[in-house]
C-alpha positions in Angstrom: 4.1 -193.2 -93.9 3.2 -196.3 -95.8 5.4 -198.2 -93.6 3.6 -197.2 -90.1 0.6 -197.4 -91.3 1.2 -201.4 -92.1 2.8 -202.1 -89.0 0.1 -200.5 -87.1 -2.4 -202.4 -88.9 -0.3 -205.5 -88.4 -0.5 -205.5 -85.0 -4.2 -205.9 -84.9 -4.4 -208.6 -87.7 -1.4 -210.9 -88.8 0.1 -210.5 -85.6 -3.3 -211.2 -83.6 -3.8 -214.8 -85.8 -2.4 -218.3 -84.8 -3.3 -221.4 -86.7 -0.6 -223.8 -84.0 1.8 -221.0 -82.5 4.3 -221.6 -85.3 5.8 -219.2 -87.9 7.0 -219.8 -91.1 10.4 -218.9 -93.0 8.5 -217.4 -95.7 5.9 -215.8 -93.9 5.9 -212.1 -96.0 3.5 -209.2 -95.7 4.4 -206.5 -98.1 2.1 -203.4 -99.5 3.4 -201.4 -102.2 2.8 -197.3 -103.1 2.2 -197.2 -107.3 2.6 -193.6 -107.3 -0.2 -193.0 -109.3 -2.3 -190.6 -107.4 1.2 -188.5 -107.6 1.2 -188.6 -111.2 -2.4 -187.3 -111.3 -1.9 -183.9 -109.1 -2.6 -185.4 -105.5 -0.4 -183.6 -103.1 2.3 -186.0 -101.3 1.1 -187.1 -98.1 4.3 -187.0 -95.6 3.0 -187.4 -92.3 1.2 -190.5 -91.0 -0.8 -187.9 -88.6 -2.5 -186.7 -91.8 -5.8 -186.2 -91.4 -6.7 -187.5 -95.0 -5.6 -190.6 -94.3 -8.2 -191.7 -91.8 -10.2 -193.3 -94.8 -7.1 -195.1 -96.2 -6.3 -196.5 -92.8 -9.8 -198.0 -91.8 -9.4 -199.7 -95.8 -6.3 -200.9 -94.8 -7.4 -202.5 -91.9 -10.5 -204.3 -93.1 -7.9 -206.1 -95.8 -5.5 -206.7 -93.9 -8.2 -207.8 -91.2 -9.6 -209.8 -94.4 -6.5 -211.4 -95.4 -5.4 -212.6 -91.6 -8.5 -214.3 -90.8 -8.1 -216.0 -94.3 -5.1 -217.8 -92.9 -6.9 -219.2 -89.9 -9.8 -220.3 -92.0 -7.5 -222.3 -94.3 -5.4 -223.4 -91.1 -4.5 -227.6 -91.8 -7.8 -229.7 -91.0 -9.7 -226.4 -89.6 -13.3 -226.3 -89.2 -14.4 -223.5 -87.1 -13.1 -219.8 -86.6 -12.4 -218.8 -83.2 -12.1 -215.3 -81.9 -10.6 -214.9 -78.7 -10.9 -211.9 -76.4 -9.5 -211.0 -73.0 -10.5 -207.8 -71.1 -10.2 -206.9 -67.5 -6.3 -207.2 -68.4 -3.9 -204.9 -66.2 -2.4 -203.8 -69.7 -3.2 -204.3 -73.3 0.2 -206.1 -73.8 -1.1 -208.3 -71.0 -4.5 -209.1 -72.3 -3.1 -209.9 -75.8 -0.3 -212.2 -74.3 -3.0 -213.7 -72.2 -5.1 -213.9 -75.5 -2.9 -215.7 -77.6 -2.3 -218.6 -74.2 -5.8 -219.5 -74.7 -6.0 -219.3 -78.8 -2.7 -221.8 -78.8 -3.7 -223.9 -76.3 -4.0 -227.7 -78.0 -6.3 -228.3 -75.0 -8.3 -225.2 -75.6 -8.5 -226.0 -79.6 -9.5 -229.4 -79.1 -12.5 -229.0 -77.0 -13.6 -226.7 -79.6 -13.2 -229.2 -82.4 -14.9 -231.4 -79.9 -17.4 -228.6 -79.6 -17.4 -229.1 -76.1 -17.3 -224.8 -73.4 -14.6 -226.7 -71.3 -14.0 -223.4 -69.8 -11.6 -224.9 -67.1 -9.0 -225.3 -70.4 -9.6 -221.9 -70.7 -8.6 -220.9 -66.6 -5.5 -223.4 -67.9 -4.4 -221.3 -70.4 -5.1 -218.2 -68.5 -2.8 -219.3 -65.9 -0.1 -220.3 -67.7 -0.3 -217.0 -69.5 2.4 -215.6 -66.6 0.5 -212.9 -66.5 -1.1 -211.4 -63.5 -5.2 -212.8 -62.9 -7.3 -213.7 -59.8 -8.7 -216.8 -60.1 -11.9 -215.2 -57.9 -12.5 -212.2 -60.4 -12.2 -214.6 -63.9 -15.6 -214.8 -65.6 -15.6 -216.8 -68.9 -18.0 -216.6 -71.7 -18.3 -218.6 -74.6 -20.4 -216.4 -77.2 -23.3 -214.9 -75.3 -23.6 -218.0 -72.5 -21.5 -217.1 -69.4 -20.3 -220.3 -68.3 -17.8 -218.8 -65.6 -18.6 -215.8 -63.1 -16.2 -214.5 -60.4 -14.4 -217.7 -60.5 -17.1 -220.1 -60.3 -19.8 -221.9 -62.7 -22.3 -219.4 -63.1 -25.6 -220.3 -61.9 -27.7 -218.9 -64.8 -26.0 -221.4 -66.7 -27.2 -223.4 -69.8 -25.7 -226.6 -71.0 -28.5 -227.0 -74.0 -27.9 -223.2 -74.8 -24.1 -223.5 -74.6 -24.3 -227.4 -76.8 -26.1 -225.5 -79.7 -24.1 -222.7 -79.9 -20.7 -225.1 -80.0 -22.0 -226.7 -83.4 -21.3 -222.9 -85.0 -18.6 -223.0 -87.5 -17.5 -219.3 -85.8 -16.8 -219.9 -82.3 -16.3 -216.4 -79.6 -15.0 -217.5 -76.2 -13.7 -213.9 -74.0 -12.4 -213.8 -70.4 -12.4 -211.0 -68.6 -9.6 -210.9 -66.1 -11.4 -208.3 -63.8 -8.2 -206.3 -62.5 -8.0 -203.4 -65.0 -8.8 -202.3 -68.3 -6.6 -203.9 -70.6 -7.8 -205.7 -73.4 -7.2 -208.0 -76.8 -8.3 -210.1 -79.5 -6.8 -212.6 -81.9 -8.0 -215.4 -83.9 -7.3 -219.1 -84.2 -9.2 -222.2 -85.5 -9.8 -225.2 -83.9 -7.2 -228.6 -83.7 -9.2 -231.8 -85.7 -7.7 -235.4 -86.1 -7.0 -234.3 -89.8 -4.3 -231.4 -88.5 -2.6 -234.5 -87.3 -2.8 -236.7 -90.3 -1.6 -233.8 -92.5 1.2 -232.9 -90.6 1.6 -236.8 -90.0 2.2 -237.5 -93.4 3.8 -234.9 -94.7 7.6 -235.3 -95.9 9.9 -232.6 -96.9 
């Protein structure tokens, strides 16, 4: 029970984080069951439908949520947060892969550090996603400011809107795909001159 209950909540939090698309050897999650509750009378709970555990599993998934966008925060020579979402995807499994194009694109994580809404990077890495889009039904947003509607610049438009809200240290950029209902998020930080310099310098 313990067990699919982490690996659900995985999905939606380690597995939805990317500092530079790269993994470690020693990358670990584990959770462990003390038993304790046992030992004080509470009946075993043997089925991960339980309806008991619905409190358990939304604590679970604000610390594992917690923990995962720890790891972008303290991503080499990070600065800002950035929380990518994709809707309009023809699946979920689509929107996420999609997702993750644009949250590990250097491109797309440099104009960010740059605090520049180059939302052309972000048609890039939809693209490349191999997933299926329509360039003529992608609208872009980059927090509330929709920079790109139905495949073009939207003309409500605001360049001193969209400046100020760059300079946030929690950047939200979402594309909606506009050919179903599938959708994603996952989190990244941005790419700085210092991610070079550490990764530059660094000997094993």
């Amino acid at each position: 029970v313990l067990q699919d209950l982490l690996s659900r909540g995985t999905a939606k939090t380690f597995n939805a984080v990317t500092v530079d698309s790269d993994t470690s050897t020693s990358d670990t999650l584990l959770i462990f069951a003390t038993g304790k509750a046992a030992r004080r009378g509470a009946p075993a709970i043997t089925d991960p439908k339980d309806a008991r555990l619905g409190t358990f599993r939304r604590a679970l998934g604000k610390v594992l949520k917690s923990l995962a966008l720890q790891v972008v925060r303290d991503g080499e020579g990070a600065r800002k947060q950035v929380e990518v979402t994709v809707t309009g995807a023809k699946s979920a499994r689509s929107a996420k892969r999609i997702a993750l194009s644009i949250a590990n694109s250097p491109l797309v994580k440099t104009a960010v550090a740059g605090e520049d809404a180059n939302w052309g990077r972000v048609v890039m890495a939809v693209g490349k996603a191999g997933e299926p889009a329509d360039r003529d039904r992608l609208s872009i947003w980059f927090g509330d400011n929709r920079l790109a509607h139905e495949g073009e610049r939207d003309p409500g438009y605001s360049e001193a809107a969209t400046s100020a809200y760059m300079k946030r240290d929690d950047i939200r950029i979402r594309a909606d795909i506009g050919i179903g209902r599938g959708k994603a998020t996952v989190w990244t930080c941005d790419l700085t001159k210092e991610y070079v310099a550490i990764n530059g310098d660094y000997r094993s």
